[in-house]
N, C-alpha and C positions, 0 to 999 in steps of 0.2 A: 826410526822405527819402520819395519815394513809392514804391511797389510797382508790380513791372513782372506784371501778370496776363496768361496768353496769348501773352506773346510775347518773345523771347530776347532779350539784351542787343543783337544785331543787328538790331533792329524786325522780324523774321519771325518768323509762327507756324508753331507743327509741323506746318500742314497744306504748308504752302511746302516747310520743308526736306523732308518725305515725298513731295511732287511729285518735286521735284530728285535725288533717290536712286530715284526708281521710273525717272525720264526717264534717269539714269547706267545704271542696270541694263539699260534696254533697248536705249541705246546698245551698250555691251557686249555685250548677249545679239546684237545687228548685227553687232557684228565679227567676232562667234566663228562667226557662219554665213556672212560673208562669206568668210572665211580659210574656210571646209571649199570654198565653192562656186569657189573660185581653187586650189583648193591640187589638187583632181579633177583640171582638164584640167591643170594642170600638170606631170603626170604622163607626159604625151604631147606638147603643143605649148606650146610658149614658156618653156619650162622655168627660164632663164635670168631671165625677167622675173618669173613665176606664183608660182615659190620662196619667191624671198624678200618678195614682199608676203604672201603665206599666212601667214609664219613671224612674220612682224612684225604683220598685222592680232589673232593666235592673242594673240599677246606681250601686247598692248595688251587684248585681252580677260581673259586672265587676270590683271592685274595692276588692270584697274577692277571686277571682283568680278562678274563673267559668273555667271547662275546656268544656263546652259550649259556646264558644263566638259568635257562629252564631245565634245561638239562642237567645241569650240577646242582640246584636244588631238589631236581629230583632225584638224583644218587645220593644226597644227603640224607631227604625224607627216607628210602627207602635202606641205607645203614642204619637211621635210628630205627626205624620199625623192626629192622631185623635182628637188633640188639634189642628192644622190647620184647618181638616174640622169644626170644632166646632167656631173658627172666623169669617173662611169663611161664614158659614150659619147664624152666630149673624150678622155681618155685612151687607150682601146680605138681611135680615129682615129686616134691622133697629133696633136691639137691640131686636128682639122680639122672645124668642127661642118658646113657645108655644102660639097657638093663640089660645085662648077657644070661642071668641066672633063671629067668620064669619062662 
């Protein structure tokens, strides 16, 4: 039997897989600021579209290990709120988000 020195049953050394977990983390630490920078105007325009990609970019960050978690909670908070106000204002209409005719 030989000895494997340097490098995991997968032929990668620990400098590979510590690459590959820094470049995951940064992805992530991406999404968690992408979700606050979507989740802001969503709060006022396009509310219907901004919501729910906020809530889901937030999602995907915290579930790949963001070391931003203030930040992607608060792109979270702020896709639910903007999916709230977009209720709120459908319902408070009567179903009518644009009115062209008055």
């Amino acid at each position: 039997m030989s000895t494997i020195t340097g490098r995991a049953a997968t032929g990668r050394t620990a400098t590979d897989r510590a690459t590959d977990e820094r470049q995951g983390t940064a992805e992530a630490d991406n999404l968690a600021v992408a979700s606050f920078l979507l989740g802001l105007p969503g709060l006022l325009l396009f509310n219907i579209v901004l919501g729910p990609i906020a809530v889901t970019l937030a999602t995907l960050a915290l579930v790949r290990g963001t070391s931003r978690r203030g930040r992607a909670f608060l792109g979270l908070a702020l896709g639910i709120a903007s999916l709230a106000i977009l209720a709120v204002t459908t319902a408070t209409s009567h179903g009518v988000l644009i009115d062209l005719g008055s």
